[in-house]
C-alpha positions in Angstrom: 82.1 60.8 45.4 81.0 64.3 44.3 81.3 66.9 46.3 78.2 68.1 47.8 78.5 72.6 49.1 77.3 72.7 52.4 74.2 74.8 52.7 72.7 77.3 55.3 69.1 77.3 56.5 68.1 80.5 54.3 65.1 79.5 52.4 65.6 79.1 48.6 69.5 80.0 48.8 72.7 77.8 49.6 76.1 77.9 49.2 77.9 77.1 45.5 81.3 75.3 45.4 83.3 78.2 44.5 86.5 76.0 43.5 90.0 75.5 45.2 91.9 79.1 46.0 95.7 79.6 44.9 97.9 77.9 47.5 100.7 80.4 46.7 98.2 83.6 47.2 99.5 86.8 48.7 97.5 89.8 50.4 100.3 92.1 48.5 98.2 90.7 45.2 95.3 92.4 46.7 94.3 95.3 44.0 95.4 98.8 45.6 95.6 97.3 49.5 98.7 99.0 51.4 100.0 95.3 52.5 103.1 97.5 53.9 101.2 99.7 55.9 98.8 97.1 56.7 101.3 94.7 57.9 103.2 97.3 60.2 100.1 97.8 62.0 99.5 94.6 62.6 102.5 94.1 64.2 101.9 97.6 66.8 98.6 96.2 67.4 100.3 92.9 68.2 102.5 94.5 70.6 100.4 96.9 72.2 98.3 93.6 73.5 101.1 92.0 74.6 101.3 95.3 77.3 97.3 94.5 78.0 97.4 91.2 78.8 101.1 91.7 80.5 103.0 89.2 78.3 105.4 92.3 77.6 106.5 91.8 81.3 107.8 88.0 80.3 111.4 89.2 79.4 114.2 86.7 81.0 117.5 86.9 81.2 120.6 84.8 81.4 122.6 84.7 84.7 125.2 82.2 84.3 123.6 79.9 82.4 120.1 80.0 84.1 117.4 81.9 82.9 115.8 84.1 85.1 112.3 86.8 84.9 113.9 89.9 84.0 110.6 91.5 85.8 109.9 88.9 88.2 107.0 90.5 90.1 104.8 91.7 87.1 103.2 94.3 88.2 101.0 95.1 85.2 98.6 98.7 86.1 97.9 99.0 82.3 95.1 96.8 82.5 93.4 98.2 85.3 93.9 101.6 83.4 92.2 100.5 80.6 89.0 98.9 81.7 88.6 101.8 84.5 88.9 104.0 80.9 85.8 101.5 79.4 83.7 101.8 81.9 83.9 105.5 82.9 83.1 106.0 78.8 79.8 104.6 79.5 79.1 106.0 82.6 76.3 104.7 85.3 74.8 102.5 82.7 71.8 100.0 83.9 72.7 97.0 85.0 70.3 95.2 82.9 70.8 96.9 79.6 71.1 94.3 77.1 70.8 96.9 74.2 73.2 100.5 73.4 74.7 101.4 76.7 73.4 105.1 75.9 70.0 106.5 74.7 69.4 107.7 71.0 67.1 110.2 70.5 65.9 111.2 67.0 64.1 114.4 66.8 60.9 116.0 65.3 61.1 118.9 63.1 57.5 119.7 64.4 54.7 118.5 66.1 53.1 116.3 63.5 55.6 114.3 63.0 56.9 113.7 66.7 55.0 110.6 66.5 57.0 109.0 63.1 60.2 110.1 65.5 59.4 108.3 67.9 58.6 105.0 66.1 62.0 105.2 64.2 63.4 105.8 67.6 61.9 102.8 69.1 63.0 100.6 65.9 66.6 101.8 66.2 66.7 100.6 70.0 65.1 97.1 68.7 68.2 96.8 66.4 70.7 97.3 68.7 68.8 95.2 71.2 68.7 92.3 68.8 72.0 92.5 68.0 72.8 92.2 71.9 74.4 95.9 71.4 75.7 96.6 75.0 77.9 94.0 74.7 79.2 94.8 72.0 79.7 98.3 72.8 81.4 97.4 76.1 83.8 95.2 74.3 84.7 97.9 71.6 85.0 100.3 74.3 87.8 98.2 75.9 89.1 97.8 72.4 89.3 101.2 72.0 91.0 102.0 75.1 94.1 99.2 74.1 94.6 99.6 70.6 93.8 103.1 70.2 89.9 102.6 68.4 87.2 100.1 66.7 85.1 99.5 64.3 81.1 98.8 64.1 80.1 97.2 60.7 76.8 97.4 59.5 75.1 94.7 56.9 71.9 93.4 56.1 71.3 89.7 57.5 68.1 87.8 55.2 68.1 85.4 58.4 65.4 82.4 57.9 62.8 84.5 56.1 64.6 86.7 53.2 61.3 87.8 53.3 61.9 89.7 56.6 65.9 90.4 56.9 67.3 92.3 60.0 70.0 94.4 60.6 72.8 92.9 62.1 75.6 95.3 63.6 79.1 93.8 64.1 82.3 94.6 65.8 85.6 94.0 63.6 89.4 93.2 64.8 91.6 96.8 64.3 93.8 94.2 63.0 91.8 92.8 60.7 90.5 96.0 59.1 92.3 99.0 57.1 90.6 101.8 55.4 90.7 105.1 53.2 89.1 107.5 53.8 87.7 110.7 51.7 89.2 113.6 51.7 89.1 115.9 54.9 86.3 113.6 56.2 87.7 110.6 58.4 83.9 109.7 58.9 83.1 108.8 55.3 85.7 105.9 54.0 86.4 106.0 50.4 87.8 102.2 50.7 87.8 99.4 53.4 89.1 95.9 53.5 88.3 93.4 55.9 91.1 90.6 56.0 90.9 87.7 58.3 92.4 84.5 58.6 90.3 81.9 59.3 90.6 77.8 58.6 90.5 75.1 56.2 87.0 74.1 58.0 85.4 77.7 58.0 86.3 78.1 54.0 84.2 74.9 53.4 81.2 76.2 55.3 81.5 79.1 52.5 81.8 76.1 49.9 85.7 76.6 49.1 88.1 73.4 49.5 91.4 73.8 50.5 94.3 71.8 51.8 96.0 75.0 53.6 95.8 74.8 57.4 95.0 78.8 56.7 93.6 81.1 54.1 92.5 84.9 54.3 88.4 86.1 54.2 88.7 89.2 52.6 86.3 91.9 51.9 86.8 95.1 49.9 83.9 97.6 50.1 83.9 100.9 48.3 81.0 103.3 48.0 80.2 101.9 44.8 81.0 98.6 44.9 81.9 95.3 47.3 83.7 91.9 46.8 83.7 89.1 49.0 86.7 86.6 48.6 88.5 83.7 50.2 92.4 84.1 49.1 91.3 84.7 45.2 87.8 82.5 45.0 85.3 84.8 45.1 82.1 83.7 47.0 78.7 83.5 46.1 75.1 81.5 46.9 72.9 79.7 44.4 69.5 81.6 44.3 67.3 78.2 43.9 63.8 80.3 42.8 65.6 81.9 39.4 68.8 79.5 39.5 71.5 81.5 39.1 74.5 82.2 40.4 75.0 85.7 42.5 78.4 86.2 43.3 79.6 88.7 46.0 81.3 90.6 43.5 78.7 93.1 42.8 77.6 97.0 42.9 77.1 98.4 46.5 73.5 98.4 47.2 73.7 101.3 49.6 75.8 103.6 48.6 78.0 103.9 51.1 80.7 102.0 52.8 78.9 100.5 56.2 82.0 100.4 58.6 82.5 103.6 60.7 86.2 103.7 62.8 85.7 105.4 66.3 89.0 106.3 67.6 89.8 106.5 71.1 91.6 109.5 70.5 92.5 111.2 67.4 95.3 114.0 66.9 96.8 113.4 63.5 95.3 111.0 60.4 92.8 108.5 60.6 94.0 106.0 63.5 93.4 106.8 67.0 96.3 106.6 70.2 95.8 104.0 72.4 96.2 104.6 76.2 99.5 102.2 76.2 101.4 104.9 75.2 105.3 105.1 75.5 106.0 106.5 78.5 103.2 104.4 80.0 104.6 101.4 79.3 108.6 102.7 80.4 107.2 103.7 84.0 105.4 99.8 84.2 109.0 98.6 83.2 110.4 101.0 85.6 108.3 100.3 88.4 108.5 96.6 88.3 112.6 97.2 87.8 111.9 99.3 91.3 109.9 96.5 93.1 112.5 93.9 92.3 115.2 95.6 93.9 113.0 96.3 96.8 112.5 92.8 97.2 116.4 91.9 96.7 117.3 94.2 99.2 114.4 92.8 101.5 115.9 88.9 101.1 119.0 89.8 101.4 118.3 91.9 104.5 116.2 88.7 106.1 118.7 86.3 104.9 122.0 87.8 105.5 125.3 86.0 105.0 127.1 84.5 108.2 130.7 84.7 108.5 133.2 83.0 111.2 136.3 84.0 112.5 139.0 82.7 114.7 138.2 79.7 113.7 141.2 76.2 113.3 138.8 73.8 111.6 135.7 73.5 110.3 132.7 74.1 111.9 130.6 71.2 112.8 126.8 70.7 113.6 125.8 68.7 116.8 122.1 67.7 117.5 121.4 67.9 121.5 119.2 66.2 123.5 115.6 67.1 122.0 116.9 67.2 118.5 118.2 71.1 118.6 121.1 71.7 116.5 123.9 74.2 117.6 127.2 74.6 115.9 130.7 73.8 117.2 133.2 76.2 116.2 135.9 74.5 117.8 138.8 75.9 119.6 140.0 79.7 119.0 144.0 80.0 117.5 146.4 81.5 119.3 148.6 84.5 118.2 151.6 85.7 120.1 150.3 83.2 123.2 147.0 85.1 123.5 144.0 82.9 123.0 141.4 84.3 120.7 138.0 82.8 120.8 135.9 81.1 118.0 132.9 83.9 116.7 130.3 83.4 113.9 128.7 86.6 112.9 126.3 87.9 110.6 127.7 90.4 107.9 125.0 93.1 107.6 123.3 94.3 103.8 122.2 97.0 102.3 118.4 97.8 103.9 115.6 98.5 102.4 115.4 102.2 102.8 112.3 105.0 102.8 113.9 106.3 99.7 113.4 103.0 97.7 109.9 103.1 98.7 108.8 106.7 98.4 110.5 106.5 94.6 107.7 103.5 93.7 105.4 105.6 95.2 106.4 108.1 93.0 106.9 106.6 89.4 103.1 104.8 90.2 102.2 108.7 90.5 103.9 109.4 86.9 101.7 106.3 85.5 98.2 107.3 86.7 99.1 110.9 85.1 100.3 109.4 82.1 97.2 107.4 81.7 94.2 109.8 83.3 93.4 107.5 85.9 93.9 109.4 89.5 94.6 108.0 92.7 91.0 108.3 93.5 89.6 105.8 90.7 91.8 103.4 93.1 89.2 104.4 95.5 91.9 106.3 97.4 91.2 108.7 99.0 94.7 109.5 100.2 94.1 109.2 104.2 91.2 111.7 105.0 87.7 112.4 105.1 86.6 114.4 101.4 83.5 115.7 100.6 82.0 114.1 97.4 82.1 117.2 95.7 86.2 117.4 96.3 86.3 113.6 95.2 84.5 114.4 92.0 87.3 117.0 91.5 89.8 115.1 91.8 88.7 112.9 89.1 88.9 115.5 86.8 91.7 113.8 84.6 89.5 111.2 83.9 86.2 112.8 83.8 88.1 115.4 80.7 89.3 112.7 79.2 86.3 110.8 78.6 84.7 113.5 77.8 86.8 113.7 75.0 86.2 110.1 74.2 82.5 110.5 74.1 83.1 113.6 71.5 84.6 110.6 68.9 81.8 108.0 70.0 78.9 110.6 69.9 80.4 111.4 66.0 80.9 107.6 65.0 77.7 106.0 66.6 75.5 108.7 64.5 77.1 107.8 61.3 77.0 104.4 61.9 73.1 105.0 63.2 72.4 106.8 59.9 73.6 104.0 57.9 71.4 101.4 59.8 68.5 103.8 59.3 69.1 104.0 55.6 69.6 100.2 55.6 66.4 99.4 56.9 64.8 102.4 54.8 66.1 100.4 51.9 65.0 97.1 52.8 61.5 98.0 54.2 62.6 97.4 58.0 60.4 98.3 60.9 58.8 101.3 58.9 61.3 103.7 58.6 60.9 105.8 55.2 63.4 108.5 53.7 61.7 111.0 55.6 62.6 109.7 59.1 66.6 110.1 57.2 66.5 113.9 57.6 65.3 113.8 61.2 68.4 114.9 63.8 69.5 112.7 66.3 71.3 113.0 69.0 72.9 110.6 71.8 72.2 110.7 75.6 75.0 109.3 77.8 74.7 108.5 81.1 76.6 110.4 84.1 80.3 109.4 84.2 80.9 109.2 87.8 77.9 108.0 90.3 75.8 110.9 91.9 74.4 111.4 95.3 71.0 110.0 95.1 69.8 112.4 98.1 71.6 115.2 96.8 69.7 114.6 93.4 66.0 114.2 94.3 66.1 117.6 96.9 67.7 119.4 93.9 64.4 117.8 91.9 62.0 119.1 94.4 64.2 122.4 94.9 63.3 122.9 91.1 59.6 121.9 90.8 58.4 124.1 93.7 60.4 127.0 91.8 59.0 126.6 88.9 63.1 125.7 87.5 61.7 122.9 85.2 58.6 120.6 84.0 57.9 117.6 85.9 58.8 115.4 82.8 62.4 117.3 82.9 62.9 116.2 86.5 62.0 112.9 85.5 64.5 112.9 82.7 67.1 114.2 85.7 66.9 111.4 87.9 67.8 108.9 85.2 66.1 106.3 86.6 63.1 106.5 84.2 63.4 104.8 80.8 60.0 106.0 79.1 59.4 109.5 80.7 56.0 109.7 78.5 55.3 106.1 79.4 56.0 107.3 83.2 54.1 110.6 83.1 50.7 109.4 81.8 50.7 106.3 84.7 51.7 109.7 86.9 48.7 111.2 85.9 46.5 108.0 85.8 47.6 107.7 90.2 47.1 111.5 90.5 43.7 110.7 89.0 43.1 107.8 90.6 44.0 109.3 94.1 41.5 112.8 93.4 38.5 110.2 92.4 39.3 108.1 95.8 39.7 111.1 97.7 36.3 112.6 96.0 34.3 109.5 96.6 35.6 108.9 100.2 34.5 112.8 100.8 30.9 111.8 99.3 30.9 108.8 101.1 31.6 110.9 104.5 28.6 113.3 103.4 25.9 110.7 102.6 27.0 109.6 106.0 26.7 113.0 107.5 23.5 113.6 106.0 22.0 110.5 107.0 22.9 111.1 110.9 21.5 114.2 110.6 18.0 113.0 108.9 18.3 110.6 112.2 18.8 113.1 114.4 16.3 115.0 113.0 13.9 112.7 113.1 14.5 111.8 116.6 14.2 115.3 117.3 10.9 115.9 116.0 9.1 112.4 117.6 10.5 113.8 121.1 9.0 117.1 120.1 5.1 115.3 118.8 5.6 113.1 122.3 6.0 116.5 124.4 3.3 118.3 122.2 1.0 115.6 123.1 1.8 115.2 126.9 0.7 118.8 126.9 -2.3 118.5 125.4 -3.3 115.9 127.9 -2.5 118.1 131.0 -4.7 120.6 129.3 -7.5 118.4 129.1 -7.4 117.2 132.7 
């Protein structure tokens, strides 16, 4: 039977059987790809995981034949570390954002245009909500934090309707990616290849056979230029309206590469340092070395060895009435015509001492300063009562240090912004033209550590009675408040609402007024005509 490419449900394109690739194929064949390089990274990526998920603390030994955990108690405080990292990046986020866990902001040159900003602005957020963008963010946050950085990819997805593509943003593997960039500019990449492995199964959903268990998906992206591959088959659809062939080995459409690397921290080259660093994971060795012997010393303090003396044969075990067992030590020996009685004794061990203890104590100290993560992030507090603002203080390490991080993110998420923008420029998505590409932008992050709610709305009020700052600025301040425009105008709609009740309830009051009076008055003058007349009639008789 023929074979028959699987297709995809993209109107008027499918999948073309590309052929078998080379069984004997070999990333070092790859044209100009550091495989060397590429491969040694790999491998310190591999490792550094191995600390994250604590498999680094498997190590056994061999005690007489037995094997035995080297590290028995596994106390692993890098992985704490590094989510504690993740999530003080991004701060007090909302609980229920499903799009960018910060806000983008793109700004207006002047005041005829504010309204084109803020339509970009609105499509940008659309993207990353579509593409389910605080997820991923999150998860290339903790990515970050473990192997040092991460990468966003950017790419046009035609969906069901080609007609009507979207943007679809995507987080890559550090070890599945390796780049070049331009000179002095680590932002722009002059060359990026994306290499995964992936199985015999996956290759035929992109119409390649192969009897491999494994082959490599590779991409190669320059500025000028992409290729899409699987081992040495390169890929490509059947467009069915003009039916022909378009392979994925064609001239870059945008211009640019569309993968941006956002280290966690850089200080020399391209690749950032992860927070697993050396002495990081020495102290975790350390420290679990530490607890062991702690607990040695504890079991053998507990379970000391018992020793007899004076003793002529061996000890036996009798069962009294009731089933309680006591030993029979027998008879004592005699020396020199002295009896000596039978004694069973336990031979004391070393004890666990205050030193053992405090020097735990102290090497856990060494970690959370090697990492940036104080005492306080444990929500210690170290025995006494703080105010907030000497808490906050004390999480200085880690407040600098994600500062820091947020420098990187602030720098990659605009690039990688600006391609998206230029993307959808391209491709005629959600109305963004070439002019909405030289507007600025700029990123909003939420607070890093939680503020005192109180403390924050007094300060608000403080401010707007001093004439310190516009009512939409406080708005902004209090961070609850996702539209602040949106918010404003409904703002002035109650203040509105509340002067037309408070005007029609004052009208109301002086219709009433009036009307009691026009009664009164009334009443007035009828006992006035009723007196005049009563006169009258005196007068007559």
């Amino acid at each position: 039977m023929a074979y028959t490419a699987p297709t995809t449900k993209i109107p008027n394109i499918k999948r073309i059987f590309v052929g078998s690739p080379a069984p004997n194929f070999s990333l070092a064949d790859l044209p100009d790809f550091p495989y060397t390089d590429w491969n040694d990274k790999v491998s310190e990526y591999t490792e550094t995981r191995t600390w994250f998920t604590g498999e680094a603390l498997d190590q056994q030994v061999d005690f007489s034949g037995k094997k035995a955990d080297l590290y028995p108690v596994k106390v692993n405080p890098i992985s704490g570390a590094c989510m504690k990292h993740a999530h003080a990046l991004f701060g007090e986020f909302p609980d229920d954002a499903v799009g960018p866990l910060l806000k983008f902001r793109i700004l207006a040159d002047n005041s005829e245009a504010k309204e084109s900003a803020k339509a970009a602005e609105e499509a940008l957020a659309r993207v990353w909500w579509e593409n389910l963008g605080g997820s991923l963010m999150m998860e290339n946050g903790i990515t970050s934090q473990i192997l040092g950085g991460c990468i966003f990819k950017a790419s046009v997805d035609p969906g069901k309707d080609p007609k009507n593509p979207k943007i679809r943003i995507e987080k890559i593997d550090p070890a599945e990616f390796w780049c070049i960039p331009s000179d002095n500019n680590p932002w722009t990449l002059q060359k990026a290849w994306i290499i995964r492995k992936i199985t015999a199964d996956t290759a035929l959903e992109h119409g390649v056979v192969t009897t491999a268990d494994e082959v490599y998906y590779i991409e190669t992206w320059t500025p000028d230029h992409y290729r899409i591959q699987i081992n040495d088959q390169i890929l490509g659809v059947l467009d069915e309206e003009t039916q022909t062939t378009v392979l994925y080995d064609q001239p870059n459409p945008f211009g640019f590469v569309p993968m941006v690397y956002i280290p966690h921290q850089r200080d020399f080259g391209i690749w950032g340092t992860s927070v697993i660093t050396n002495a990081a994971k020495g102290l975790v060795r350390e420290i679990n070395a530490r607890l062991a012997d702690i607990g040695d010393a504890t079991n053998e303090e507990t379970h000391g060895v018992v020793a007899i003396r004076n003793v002529r044969q061996s000890p036996t075990i009798i069962t009294l009435q009731g089933g309680l067992p006591v030993i029979n030590l027998g008879s004592g020996q005699s020396l020199g015509g002295k009896e000596v009685e039978p004694d069973m004794f336990s031979v004391s061990r070393n004890a666990v001492t205050d030193a053992m203890i405090d020097n735990v104590h102290e090497l856990l100290a060494h970690f959370r300063r090697e990492v940036s993560v104080p005492a306080v992030a444990y929500g210690e507090d170290e025995g006494s009562q703080r105010s907030s603002l000497t808490l906050v203080t004390r999480m200085w390490p880690l407040v600098s240090h994600v500062k820091m991080e947020r420098s990187f993110w602030t720098t990659g998420l605009h690039v990688l912004n600006n391609m998206i923008l230029k993307m959808m420029a391209l491709k005629k998505i959600g109305g963004i033209t070439q002019e909405h590409l030289q507007m600025r932008m700029k990123s909003k992050w939420f607070p890093i550590l939680p503020r005192d709610r109180e403390q924050l709305v007094t300060e608000a009020q403080i401010r707007m009675t001093s004439y310190l700052g516009s009512p939409k600025h406080m708005l902004e301040m209090l961070g609850d408040v996702e539209d602040v425009d949106e918010e404003w105008e409904e703002i002035e709609e109650w203040v509105k609402f509340q002067a037309d009740t408070q005007a029609d309830a004052q009208a109301q009051a002086f219709q009433q007024r009036q009307s009691q009076q026009a009664t009164s008055n009334k009443g007035s003058n009828s006992s006035a005509s009723s007196a005049n007349k009563s006169v009258r009639a005196r007068e007559k008789s």
